[in-house]
C-alpha positions in Angstrom: 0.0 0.0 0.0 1.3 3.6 -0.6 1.6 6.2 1.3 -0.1 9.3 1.5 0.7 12.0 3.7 0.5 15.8 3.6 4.0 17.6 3.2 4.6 19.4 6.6 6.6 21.8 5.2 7.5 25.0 7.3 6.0 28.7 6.5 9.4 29.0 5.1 9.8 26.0 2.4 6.0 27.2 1.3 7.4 30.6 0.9 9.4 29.0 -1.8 8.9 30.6 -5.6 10.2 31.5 -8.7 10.2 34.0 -11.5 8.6 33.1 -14.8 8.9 36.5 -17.0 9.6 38.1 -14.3 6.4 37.5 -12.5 6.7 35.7 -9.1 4.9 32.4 -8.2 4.5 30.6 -5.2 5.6 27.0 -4.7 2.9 25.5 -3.8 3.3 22.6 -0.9 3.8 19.0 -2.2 2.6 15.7 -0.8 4.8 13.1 0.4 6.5 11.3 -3.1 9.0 10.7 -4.9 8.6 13.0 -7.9 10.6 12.0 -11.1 11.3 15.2 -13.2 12.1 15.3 -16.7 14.1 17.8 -17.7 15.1 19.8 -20.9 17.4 17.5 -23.0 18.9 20.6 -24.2 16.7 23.9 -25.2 16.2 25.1 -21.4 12.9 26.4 -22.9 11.2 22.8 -23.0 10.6 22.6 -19.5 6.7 22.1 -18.2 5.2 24.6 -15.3 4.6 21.7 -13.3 8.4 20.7 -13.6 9.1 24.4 -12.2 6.5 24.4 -9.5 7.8 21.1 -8.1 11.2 22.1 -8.4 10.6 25.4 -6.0 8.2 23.3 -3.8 10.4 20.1 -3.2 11.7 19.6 0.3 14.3 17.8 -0.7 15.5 18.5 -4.3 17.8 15.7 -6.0 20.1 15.8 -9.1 22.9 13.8 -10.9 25.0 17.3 -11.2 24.3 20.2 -8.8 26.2 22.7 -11.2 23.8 21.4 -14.2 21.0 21.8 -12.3 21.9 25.1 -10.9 21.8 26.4 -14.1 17.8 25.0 -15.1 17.2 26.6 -11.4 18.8 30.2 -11.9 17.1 30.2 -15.8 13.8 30.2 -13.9 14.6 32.2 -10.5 14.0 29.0 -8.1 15.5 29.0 -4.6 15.8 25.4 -3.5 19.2 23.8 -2.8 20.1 21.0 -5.0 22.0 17.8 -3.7 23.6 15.5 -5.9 22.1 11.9 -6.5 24.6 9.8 -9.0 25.8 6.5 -9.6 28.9 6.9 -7.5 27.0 7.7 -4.1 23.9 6.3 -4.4 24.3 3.7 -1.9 25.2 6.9 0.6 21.9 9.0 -0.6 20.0 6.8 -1.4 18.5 6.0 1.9 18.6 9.6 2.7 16.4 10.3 0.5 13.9 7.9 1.6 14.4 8.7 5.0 13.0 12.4 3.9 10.6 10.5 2.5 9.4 8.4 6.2 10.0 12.0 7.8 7.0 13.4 6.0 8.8 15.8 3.2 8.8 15.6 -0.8 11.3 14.5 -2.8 12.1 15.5 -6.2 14.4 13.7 -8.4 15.6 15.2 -11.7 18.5 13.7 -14.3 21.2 15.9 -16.2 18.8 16.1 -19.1 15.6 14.3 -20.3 13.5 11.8 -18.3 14.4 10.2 -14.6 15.1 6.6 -14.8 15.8 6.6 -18.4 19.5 5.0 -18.2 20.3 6.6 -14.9 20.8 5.5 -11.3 17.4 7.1 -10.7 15.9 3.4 -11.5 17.1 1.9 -8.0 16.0 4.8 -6.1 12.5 4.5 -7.8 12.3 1.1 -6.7 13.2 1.4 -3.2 10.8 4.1 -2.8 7.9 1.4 -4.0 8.8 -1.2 -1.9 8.7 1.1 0.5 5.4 1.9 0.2 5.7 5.7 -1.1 4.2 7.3 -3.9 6.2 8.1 -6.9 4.6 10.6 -9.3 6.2 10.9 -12.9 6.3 14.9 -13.7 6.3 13.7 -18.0 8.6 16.1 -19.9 11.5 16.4 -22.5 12.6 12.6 -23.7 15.3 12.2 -26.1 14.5 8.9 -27.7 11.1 10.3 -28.0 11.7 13.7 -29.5 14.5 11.4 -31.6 11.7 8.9 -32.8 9.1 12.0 -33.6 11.6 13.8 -35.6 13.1 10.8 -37.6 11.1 9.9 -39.9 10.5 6.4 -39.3 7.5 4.3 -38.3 6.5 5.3 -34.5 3.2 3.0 -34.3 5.6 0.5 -32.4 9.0 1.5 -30.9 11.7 -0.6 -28.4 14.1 1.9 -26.8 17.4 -0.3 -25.9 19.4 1.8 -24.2 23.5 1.7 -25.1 24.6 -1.2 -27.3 27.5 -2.7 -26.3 31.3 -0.9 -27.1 32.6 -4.6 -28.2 32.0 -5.2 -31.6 31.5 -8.8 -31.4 28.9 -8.1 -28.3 27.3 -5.6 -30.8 26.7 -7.3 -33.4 25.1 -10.2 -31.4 22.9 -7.3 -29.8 21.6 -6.0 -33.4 21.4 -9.9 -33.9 19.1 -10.8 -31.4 16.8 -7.7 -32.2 16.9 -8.0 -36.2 13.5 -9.0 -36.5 12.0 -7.1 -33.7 8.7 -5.5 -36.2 9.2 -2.1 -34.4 11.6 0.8 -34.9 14.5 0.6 -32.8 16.0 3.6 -30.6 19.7 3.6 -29.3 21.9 6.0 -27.1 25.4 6.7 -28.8 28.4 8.5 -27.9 30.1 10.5 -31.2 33.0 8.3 -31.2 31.3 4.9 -31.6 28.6 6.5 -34.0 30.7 5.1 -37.4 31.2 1.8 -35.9 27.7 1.1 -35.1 26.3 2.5 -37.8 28.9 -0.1 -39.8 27.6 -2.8 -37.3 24.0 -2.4 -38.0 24.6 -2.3 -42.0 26.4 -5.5 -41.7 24.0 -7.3 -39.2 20.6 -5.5 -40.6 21.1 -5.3 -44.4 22.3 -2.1 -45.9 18.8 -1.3 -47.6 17.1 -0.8 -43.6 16.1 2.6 -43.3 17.6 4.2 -40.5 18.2 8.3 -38.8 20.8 9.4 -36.9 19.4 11.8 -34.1 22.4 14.3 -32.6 22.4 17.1 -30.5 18.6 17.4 -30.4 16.5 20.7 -29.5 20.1 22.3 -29.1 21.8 25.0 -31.7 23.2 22.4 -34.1 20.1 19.9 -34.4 20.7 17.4 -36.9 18.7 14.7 -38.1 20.9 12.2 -40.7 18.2 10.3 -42.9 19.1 7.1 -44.9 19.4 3.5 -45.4 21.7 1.9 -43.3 24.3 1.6 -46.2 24.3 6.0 -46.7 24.5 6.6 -43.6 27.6 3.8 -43.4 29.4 5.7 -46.0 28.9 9.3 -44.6 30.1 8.3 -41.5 33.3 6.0 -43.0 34.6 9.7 -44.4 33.1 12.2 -42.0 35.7 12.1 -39.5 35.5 13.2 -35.7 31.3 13.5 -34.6 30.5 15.8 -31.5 27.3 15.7 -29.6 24.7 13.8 -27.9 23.0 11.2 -30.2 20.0 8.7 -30.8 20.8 5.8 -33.8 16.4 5.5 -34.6 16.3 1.9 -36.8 13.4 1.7 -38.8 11.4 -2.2 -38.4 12.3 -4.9 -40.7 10.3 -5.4 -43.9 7.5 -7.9 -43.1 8.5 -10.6 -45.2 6.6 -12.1 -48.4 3.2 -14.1 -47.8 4.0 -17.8 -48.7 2.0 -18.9 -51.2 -0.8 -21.3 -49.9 0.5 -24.4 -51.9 3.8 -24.4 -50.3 2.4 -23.8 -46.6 0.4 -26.6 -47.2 3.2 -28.5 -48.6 5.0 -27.6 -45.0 2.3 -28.8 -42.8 2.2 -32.3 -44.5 5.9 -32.6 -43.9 5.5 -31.4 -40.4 2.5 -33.6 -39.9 4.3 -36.3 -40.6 6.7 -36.4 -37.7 4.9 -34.4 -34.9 1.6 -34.1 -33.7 -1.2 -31.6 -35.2 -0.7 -29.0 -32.5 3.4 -29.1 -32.0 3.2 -28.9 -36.1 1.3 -25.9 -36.2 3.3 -24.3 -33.5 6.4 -24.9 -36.0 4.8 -24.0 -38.8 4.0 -20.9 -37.3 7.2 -19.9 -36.4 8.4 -20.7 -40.3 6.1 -19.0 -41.6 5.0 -16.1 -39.2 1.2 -17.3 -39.9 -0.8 -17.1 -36.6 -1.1 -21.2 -35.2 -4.6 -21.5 -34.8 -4.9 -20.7 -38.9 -2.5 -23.3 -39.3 -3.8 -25.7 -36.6 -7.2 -25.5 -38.4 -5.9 -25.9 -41.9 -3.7 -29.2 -40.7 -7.5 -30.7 -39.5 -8.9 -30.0 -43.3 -5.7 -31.3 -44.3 -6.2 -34.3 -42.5 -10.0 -34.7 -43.4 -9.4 -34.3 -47.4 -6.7 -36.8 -46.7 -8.7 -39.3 -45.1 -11.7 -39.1 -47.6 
C-alpha cells in the first residue's frame, strides 16, 4: 500500500517561488513522493510549469549534477538547494532520500537532461521508494528517444528503446542480432565516437537497404537529423571524421517478409504432420512462416480430413 501523507513543510519551504517573466509564483506545498522530473534535453525552454513548480516546492530536491542543475534553477529564478544523486553515491543518498521521505517531506528527483530513470541511477531509487510503500509521481517532460523517434522519420506505431549497445564489436553485433526481426523501430543511445562503428555494425548485421536516422544534438543549436538507409549513412560516416554531440541511432522495423504462397504452406504442414503431432506442427509451422497457429492448426484438421476421404 502507498503512502499518502500531507507535506509538513514549514512557512518558510512554502514561501518558496520562482520567477517566470519576471512574475513571481508561489511554490505550492507537495505531498509526500518521490517525484521523477524530466528535464530539458537541451533547449532550457522545453521545460513544463509543473516541472518548475515542483522544483521550487520540493523539500528535498535531488540531481545527478548540482552545477547542471543550478543552471535550469537560476534560468527560472527558483530557490531550492540542489544535492547531488549519482551513480557513485547512491548507496550513501539513497537512503537519505527515503528517510525524507518516512519524515513526511517531498522529494524531487531530476536527471542531467531528459526523463528520470531513463538509463540513470534514478531506476534503483524509484524502486526502493515502491517497496517502500511511497508514492512516486512521474512529472512527463522532454525525452530524447522520443523527440528522436518523432523527428526521424521512421514508423513510430511500435517503438523498443534499448538503451547503449555494447562498445565490443562482437557483443554488438550479437545485440543487433538478437533484435533484427524485432517488427518495431529501434531507438539507441550513442556516444560521437562509436557512432561510425555502429552504424557499420548495423549495416552489416541489418542489411544495408534498412532505413535508418541518426538523431544528434537534439532541440540544441546544431540539431541534426541524418536520414538514410543503413548503407548511406555507413558511407557518410566511413569519411566524415570526428562526430560531436549527444546522439539517438532511430532503426526503422524490418520489412514484413513475403506471404508464402498457400501451396507451399500446405506442402509444409504435410511434412510437419508427418513427424509431430497436429498442435506441435502448427506451433512450428508458425514460427516458419509467421502465420498465426490457430490458422494453421485448423488448416492441418482439413488437411487431414481431405486426406482421409
Amino acid at each position: 500500500m502507498e503512502k499518502h501523507k500531507t507535506s509538513d513543510a514549514t512557512d518558510g519551504q512554502k514561501q518558496r517561488s520562482y520567477r517566470l517573466h519576471n512574475a513571481n509564483i508561489p511554490a505550492r506545498p507537495l505531498d509526500v513522493a518521490l517525484y521523477l522530473v524530466a528535464t530539458p534535453i537541451g533547449n532550457l525552454g522545453d521545460i513544463t510549469l509543473r516541472a518548475l513548480e515542483t522544483l521550487a516546492g520540493a523539500d528535498v530536491l535531488a540531481c545527478e549534477d548540482t552545477r547542471v542543475t543550478r543552471v535550469l534553477l537560476d534560468r527560472y529564478g527558483i530557490v531550492n538547494r540542489p544535492y547531488a544523486y549519482h551513480e557513485h553515491n547512491a548507496d550513501e543518498v539513497g537512503p537519505r532520500l527515503l528517510a525524507a521521505l518516512s519524515e513526511g517531506r517531498s522529494v524531487a528527483l531530476v536527471s542531467d537532461a531528459g526523463t528520470p530513470l531513463v538509463s540513470d541511477p534514478g531506476y534503483r531509487l524509484g524502486q526502493l521508494a515502491i517497496e517502500a510503500g511511497y508514492r512516486v509521481v512521474p512529472i512527463p517532460g522532454a525525452s530524447a528517444p522520443l523527440a528522436a523517434l518523432v523527428g526521424s522519420g521512421l514508423p513510430n506505431d511500435a517503438f523498443l528503446f534499448a538503451g547503449f549497445l555494447p562498445t565490443k564489436d562482437k557483443a554488438k553485433r550479437d545485440r543487433l542480432q538478437e533484435l533484427a526481426r524485432v517488427p518495431a523501430t529501434l531507438l539507441f543511445f550513442e556516444s560521437p565516437h562509436r557512432i561510425a562503428a555502429t552504424v557499420a555494425a548495423a549495416a552489416a548485421v541489418l542489411g544495408e537497404d534498412r532505413r535508418a536516422t541518426v538523431c544528434r544534438e537534439l532541440t540544441k543549436t546544431f540539431e541534426e537529423f541524418r536520414r538514410g538507409t543503413l548503407g548511406e549513412l555507413k558511407a557518410f560516416y566511413d569519411d566524415a571524421g570526428a562526430v560531436k554531440g549527444e546522439i539517438v541511432f532511430v532503426i526503422g522495423p524490418p520489412d514484413a517478409p513475403p506471404e508464402p504462397e498457400a501451396a507451399d504452406v500446405d506442402a509444409l504442414l504435410v511434412r510437419l504432420i508427418a513427424d509431430m503431432s497436429t498442435g506441435k506442427a502448427a506451433t512450428e509451422a508458425a514460427k516458419q512462416t509467421g502465420i498465426p497457429r490457430k490458422e494453421l492448426y485448423d488448416r492441418l484438421l482439413e488437411l487431414k480430413d481431405r486426406d482421409g476421404d
